[in-house]
MMTF fields as JSON, N, C-alpha, C and O atoms, coordinates in Angstrom:
{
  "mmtfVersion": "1.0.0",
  "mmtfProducer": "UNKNOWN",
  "numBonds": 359,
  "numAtoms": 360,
  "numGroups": 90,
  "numChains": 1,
  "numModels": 1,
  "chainsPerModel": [1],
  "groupsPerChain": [90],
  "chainIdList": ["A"],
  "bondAtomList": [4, 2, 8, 6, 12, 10, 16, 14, 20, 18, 24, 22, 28, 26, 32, 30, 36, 34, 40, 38, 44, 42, 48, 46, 52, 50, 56, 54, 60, 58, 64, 62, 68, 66, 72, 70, 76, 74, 80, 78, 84, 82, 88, 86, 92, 90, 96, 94, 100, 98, 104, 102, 108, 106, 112, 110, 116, 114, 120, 118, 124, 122, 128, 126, 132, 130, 136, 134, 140, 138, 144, 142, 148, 146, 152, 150, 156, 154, 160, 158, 164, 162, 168, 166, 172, 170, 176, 174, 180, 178, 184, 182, 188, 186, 192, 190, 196, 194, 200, 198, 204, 202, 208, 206, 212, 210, 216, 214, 220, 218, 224, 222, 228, 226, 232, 230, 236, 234, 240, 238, 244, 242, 248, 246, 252, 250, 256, 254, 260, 258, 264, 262, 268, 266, 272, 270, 276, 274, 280, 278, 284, 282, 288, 286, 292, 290, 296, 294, 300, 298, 304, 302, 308, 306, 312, 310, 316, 314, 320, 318, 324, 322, 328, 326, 332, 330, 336, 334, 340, 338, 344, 342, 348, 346, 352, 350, 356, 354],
  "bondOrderList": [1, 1, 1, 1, 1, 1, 1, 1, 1, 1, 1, 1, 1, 1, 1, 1, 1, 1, 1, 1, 1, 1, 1, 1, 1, 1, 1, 1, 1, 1, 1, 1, 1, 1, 1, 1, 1, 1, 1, 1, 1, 1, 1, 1, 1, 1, 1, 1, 1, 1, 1, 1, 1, 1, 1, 1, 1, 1, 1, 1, 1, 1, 1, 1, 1, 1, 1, 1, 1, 1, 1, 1, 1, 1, 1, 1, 1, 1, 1, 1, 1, 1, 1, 1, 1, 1, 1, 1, 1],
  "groupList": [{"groupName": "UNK", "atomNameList": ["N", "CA", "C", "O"], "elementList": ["N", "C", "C", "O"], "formalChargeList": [0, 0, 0, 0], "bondAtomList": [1, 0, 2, 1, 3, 2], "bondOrderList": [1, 1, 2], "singleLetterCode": "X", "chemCompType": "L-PEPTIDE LINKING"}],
  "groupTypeList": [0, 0, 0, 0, 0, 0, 0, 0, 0, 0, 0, 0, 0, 0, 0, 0, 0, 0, 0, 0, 0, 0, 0, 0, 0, 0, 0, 0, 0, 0, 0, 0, 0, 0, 0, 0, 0, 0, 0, 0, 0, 0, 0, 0, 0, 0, 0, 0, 0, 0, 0, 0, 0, 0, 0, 0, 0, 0, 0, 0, 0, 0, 0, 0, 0, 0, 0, 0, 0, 0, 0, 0, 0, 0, 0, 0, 0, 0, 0, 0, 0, 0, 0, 0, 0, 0, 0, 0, 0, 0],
  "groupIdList": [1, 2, 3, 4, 5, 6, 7, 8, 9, 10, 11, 12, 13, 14, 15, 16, 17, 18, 19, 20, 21, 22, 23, 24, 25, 26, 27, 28, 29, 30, 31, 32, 33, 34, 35, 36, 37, 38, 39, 40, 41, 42, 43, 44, 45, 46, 47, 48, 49, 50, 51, 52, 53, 54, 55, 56, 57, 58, 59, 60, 61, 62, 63, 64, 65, 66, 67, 68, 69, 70, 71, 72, 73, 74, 75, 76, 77, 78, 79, 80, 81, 82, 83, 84, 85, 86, 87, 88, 89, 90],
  "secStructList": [7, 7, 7, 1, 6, 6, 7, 2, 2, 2, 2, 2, 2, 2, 6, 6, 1, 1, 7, 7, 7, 7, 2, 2, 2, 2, 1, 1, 1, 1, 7, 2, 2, 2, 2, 2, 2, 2, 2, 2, 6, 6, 6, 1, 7, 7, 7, 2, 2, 2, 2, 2, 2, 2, 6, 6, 6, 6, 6, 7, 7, 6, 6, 6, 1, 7, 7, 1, 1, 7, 7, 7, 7, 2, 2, 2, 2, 2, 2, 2, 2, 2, 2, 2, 2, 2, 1, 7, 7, 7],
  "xCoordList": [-10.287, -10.178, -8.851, -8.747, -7.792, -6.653, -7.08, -7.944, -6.215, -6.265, -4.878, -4.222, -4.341, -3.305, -3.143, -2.003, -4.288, -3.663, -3.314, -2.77, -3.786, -3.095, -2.248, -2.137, -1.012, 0.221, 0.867, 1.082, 1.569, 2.677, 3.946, 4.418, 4.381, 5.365, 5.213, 6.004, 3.922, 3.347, 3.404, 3.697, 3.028, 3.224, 4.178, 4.353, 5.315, 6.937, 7.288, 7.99, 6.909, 7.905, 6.712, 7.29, 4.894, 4.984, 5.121, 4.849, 5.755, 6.649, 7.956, 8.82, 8.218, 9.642, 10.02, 11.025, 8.53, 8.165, 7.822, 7.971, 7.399, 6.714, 7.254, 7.214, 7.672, 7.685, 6.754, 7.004, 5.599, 4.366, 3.78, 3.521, 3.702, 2.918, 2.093, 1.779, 1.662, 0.58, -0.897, -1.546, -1.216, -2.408, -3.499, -4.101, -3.995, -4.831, -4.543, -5.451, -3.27, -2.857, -3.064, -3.417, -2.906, -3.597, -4.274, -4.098, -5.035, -6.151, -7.309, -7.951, -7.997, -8.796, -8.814, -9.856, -7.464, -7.027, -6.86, -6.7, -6.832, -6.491, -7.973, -9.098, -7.466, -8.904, -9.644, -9.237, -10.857, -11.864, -11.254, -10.765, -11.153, -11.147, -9.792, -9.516, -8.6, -6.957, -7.682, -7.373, -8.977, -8.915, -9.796, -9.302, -10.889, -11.558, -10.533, -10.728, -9.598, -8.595, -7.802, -7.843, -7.161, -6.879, -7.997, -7.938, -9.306, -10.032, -10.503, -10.666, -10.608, -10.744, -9.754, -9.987, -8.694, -7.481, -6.71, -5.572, -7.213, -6.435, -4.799, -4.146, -4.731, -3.406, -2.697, -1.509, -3.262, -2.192, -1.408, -1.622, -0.357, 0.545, -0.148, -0.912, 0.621, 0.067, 1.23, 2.461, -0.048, 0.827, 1.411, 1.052, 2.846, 3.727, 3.328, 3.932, 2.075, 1.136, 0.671, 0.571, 0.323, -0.586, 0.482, 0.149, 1.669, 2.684, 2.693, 2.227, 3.426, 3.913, 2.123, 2.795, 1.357, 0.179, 0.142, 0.042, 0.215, 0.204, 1.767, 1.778, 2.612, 3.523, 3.698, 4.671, 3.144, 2.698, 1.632, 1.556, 0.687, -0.362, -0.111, -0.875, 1.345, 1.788, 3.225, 4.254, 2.994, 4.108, 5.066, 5.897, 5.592, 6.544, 7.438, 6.777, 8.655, 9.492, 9.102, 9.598, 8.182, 8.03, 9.011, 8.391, 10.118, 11.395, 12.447, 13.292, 11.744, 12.579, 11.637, 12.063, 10.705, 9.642, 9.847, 10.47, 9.534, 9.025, 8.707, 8.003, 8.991, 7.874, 7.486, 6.281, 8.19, 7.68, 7.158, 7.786, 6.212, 5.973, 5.417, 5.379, 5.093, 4.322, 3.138, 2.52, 2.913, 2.1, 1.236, 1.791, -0.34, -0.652, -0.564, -0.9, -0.224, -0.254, -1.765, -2.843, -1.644, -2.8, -3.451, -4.578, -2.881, -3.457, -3.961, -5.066, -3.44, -3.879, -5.39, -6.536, -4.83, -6.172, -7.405, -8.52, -7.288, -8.569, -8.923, -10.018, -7.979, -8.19, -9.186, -10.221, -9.228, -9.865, -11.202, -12.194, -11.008, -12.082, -13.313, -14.208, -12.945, -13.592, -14.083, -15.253, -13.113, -13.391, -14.662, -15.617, -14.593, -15.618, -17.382, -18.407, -16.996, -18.267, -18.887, -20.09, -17.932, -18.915, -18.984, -19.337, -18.539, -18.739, -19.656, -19.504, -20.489, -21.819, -20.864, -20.472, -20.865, -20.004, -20.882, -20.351, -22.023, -23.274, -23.652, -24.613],
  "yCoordList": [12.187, 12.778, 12.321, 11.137, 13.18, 12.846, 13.128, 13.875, 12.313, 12.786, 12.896, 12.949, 12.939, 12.417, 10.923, 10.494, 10.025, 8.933, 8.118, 7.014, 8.973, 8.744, 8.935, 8.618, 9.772, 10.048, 9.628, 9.594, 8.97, 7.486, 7.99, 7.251, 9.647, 10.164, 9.837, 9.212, 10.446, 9.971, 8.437, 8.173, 7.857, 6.243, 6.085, 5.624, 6.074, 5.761, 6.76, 6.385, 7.699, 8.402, 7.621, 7.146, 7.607, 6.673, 5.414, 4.992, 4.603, 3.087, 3.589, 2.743, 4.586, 5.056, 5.262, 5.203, 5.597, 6.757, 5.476, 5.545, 4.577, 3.214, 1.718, 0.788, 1.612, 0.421, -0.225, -1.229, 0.226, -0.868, -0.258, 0.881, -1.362, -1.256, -0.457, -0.114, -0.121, 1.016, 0.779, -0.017, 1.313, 0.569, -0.01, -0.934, 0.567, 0.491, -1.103, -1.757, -1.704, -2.878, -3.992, -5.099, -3.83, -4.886, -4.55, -5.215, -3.521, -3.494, -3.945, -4.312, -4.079, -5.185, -6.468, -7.12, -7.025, -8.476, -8.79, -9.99, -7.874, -8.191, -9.021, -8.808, -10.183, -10.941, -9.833, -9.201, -10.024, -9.413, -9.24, -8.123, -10.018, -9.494, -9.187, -8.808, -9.262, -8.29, -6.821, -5.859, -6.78, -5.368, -4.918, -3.894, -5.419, -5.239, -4.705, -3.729, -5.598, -5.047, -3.383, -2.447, -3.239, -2.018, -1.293, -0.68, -1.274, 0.005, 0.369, 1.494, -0.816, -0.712, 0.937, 1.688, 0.828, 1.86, 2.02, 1.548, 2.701, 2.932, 4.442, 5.12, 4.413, 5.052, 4.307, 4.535, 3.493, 2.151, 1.865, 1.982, 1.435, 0.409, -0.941, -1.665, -1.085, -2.529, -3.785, -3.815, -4.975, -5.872, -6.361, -6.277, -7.143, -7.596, -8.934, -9.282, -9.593, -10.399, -9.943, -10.59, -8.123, -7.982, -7.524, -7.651, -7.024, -6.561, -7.493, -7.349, -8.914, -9.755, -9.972, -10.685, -9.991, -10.329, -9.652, -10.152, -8.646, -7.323, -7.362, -7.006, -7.698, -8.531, -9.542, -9.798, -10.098, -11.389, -11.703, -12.62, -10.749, -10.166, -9.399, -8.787, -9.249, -8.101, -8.82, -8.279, -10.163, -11.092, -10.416, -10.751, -9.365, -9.62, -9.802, -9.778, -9.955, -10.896, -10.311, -9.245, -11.081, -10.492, -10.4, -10.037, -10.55, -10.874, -9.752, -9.588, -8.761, -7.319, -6.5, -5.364, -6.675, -5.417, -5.081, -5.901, -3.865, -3.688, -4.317, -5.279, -4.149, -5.113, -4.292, -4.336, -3.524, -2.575, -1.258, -0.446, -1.015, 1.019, 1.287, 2.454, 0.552, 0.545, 1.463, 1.241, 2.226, 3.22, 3.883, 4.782, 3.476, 4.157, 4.96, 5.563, 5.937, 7.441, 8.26, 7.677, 9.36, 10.277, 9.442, 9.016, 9.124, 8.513, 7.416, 7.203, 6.627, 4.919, 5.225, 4.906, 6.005, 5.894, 6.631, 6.142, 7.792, 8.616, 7.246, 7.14, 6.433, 5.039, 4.525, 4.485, 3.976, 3.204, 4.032, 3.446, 5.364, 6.166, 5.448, 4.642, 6.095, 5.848, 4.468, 4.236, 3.48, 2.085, 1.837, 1.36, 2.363, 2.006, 2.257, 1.593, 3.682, 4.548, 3.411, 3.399, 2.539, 2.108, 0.235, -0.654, 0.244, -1.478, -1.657, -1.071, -2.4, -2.819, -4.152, -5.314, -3.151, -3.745, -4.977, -6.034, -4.788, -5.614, -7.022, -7.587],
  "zCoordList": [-20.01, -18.693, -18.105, -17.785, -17.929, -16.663, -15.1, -14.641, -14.507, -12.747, -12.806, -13.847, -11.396, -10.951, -10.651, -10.475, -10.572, -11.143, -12.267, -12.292, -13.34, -14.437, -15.013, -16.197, -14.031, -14.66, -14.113, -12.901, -15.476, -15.352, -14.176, -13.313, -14.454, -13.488, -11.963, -11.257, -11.592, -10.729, -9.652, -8.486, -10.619, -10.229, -10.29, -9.162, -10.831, -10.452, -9.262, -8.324, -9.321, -7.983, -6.476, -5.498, -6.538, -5.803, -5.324, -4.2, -6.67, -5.863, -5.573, -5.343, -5.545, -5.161, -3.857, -3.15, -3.779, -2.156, -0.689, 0.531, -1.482, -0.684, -1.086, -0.281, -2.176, -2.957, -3.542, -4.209, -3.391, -3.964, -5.308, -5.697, -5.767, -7.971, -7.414, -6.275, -9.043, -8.395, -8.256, -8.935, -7.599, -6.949, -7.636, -7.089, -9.235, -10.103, -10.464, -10.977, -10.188, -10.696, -9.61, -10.017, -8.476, -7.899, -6.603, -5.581, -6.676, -5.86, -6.109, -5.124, -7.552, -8.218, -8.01, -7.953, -7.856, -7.368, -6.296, -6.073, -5.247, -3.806, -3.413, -3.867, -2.256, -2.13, -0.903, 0.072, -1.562, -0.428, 0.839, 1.005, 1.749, 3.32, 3.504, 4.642, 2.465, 2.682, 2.527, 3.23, 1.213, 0.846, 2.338, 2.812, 3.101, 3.755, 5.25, 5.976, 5.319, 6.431, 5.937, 6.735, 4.627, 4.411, 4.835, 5.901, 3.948, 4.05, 5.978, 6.449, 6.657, 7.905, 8.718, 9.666, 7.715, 8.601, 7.464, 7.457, 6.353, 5.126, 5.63, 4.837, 6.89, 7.069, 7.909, 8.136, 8.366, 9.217, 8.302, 7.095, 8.877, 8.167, 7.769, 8.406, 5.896, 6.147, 6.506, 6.497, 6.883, 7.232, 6.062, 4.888, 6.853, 5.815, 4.814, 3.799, 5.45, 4.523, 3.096, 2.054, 3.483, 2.356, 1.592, 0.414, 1.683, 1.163, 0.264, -0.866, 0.86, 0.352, -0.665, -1.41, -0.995, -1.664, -2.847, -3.967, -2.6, -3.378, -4.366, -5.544, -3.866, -5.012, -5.391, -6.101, -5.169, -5.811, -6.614, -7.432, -6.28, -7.78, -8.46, -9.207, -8.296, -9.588, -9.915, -10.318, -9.628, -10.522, -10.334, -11.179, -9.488, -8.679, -7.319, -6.28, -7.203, -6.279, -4.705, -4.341, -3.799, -3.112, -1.998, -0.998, -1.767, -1.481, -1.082, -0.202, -2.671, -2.855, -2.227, -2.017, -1.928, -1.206, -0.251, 0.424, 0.384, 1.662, 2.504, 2.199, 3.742, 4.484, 5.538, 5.785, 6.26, 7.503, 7.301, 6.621, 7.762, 7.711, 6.325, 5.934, 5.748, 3.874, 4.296, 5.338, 3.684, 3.916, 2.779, 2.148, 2.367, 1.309, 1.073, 2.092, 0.094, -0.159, -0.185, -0.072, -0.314, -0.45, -1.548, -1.292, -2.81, -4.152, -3.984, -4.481, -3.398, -3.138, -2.374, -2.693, -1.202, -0.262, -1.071, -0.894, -1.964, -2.981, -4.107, -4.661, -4.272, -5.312, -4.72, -5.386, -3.326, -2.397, -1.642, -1.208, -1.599, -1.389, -2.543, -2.287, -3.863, -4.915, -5.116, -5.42, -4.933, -4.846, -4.329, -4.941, -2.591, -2.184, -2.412, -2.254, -2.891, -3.44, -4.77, -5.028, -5.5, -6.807, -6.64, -7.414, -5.458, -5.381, -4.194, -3.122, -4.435, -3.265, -2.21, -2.321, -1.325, -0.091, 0.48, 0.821, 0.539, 1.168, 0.741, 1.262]
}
C-alpha cells in the first residue's frame, strides 16, 4: 500500500517547506505531553522547545532549525490524526 506519506519526494520537499524530519521519524519519540501539547492545536505554531526536541530526536543539529512559525503540514497533522485513532490516550 502507498500514501502520500510514503513518498520519499514528498518528505524532502516537506522539510523544505518547514524544516522539520519527517514526521514518521520522530513523532514516535516525542515524549508524551510535547506530543499532547501539539495535538491540543495541531495548526498552531510550534514552540521553539519542541522544535529544538524534534531535532534532537532525529540526531540532528538543533542549532540549524527553525525556530519561529514551524507549522505542521496537511501530512504531519493526517500522521497525527491517525496517530491518535490507534493509541489509547486514556
Amino acid at each position: 500500500m502507498s500514501s502520500v506519506l510514503d513518498d520519499p519526494a514528498h518528505d524532502a520537499s516537506a522539510q523544505r517547506m518547514h524544516g522539520l524530519p519527517p514526521i514518521g521519524l520522530w513523532w514516535p519519540m516525542l515524549e508524551r505531553p510535547l506530543q499532547m501539547e501539539v495535538m491540543e492545536n495541531v495548526d498552531a505554531p510550534l514552540r521553539a522547545v519542541v522544535v529544538r526536541r524534534i531535532f534532537e530526536l532525529c540526531e540532528l543539529d538543533p542549532g540549524h532549525g527553525p525556530r519561529l512559525g514551524v507549522r505542521l503540514g496537511e501530512n504531519e497533522r493526517a500522521y497525527i490524526a491517525g496517530w491518535m485513532h490507534s493509541v489509547d490516550w486514556h
